[in-house]
C-alpha positions as CSV (number, residue, x, y, z in Angstrom):
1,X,24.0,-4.2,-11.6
2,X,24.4,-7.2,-9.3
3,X,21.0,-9.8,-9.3
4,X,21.3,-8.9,-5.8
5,X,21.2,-5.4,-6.1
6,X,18.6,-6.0,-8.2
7,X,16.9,-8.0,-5.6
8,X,17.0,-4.7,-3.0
9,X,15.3,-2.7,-5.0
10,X,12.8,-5.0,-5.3
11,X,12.4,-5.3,-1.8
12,X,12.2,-1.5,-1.7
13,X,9.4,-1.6,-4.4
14,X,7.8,-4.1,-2.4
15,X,7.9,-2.1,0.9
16,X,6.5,0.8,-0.8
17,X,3.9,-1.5,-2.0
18,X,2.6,-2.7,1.7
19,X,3.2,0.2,2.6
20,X,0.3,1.7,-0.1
21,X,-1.8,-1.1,1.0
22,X,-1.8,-0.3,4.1
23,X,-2.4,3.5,3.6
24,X,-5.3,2.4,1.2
25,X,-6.9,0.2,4.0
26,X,-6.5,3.1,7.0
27,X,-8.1,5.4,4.9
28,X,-11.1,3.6,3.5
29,X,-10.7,1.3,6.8
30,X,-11.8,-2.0,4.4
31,X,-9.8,-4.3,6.5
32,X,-11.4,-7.1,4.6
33,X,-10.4,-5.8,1.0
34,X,-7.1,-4.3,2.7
35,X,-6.5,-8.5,4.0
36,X,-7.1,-9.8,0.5
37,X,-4.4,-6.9,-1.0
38,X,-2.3,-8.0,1.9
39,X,-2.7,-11.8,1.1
40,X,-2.4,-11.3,-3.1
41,X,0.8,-8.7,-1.9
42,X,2.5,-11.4,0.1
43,X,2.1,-14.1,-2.4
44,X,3.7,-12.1,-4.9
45,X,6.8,-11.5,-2.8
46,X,7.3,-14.1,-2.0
47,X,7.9,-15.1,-5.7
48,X,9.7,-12.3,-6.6
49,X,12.3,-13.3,-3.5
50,X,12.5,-17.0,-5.1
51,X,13.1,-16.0,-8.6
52,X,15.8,-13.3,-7.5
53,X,17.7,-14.7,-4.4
54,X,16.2,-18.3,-4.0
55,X,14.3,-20.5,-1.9
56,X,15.7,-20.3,1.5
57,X,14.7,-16.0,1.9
58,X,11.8,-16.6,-0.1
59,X,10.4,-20.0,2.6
60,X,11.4,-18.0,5.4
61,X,9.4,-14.7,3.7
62,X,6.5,-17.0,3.5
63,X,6.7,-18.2,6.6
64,X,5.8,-15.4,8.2
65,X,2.3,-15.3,9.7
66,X,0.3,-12.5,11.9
67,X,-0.3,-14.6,15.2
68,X,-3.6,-14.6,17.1
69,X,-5.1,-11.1,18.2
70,X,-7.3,-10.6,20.7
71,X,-8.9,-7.3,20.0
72,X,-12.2,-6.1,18.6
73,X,-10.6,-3.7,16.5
74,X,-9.9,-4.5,12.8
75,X,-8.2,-2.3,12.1
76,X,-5.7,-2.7,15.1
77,X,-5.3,-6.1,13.8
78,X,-4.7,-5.5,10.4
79,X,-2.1,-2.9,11.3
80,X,-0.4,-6.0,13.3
81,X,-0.3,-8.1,10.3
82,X,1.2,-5.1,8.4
83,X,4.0,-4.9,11.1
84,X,4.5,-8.9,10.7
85,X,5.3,-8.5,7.1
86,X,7.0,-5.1,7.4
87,X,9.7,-7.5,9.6
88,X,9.4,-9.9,7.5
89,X,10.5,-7.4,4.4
90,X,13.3,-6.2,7.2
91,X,14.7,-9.7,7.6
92,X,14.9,-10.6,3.5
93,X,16.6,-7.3,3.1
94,X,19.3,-8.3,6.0
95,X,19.5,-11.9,4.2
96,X,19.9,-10.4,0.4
97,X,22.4,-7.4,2.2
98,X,24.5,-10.5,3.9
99,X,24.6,-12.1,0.2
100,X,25.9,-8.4,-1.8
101,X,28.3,-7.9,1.2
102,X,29.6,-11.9,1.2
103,X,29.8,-11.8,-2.8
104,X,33.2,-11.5,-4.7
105,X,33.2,-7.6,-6.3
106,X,32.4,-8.0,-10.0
């Protein structure tokens, strides 16, 4: 198995991972403990994607930020930011998937 393949499933395990988080948070709706998962959730990502494809998906993973929201409902919001990293996740997969198809077969 390819590092890169390697790195999509660990994109997968990390979308089933926000994914739980976010499950978790709509059914205790915690939103603050749900954020602080969300934050510790990104942050490891985020290093996962540098130490398996490099700097430039990883920066442009971390770069990704809910914007402002203007609704009294926190949960609303926090299923926003979930949908932020969600395309976040999407756009690292198309990056890695770009890589596998542009690599030489082994």
């Amino acid at each position: 198995m390819t590092p890169l393949q390697v790195a999509m499933e660990a994109l997968d395990k990390q979308e089933k991972a926000l994914e739980a988080i976010a499950k978790q948070t709509f059914q205790d709706l915690n939103t603050v403990a749900g954020s602080e998962r969300l934050a510790k959730w990104k942050t490891a990502t985020a290093t996962l994607l540098k130490q398996l494809v490099g700097d430039r998906v990883a920066n442009q993973f971390s770069l990704a930020k809910p914007g402002p929201s203007f609704t009294n409902d926190l949960v609303e919001e926090f299923e926003g930011d979930v949908e932020v990293y969600r395309a976040a996740l999407r756009t690292a997969r198309k990056s890695v998937q770009a890589q596998v198809s542009a690599a030489p077969p082994a």
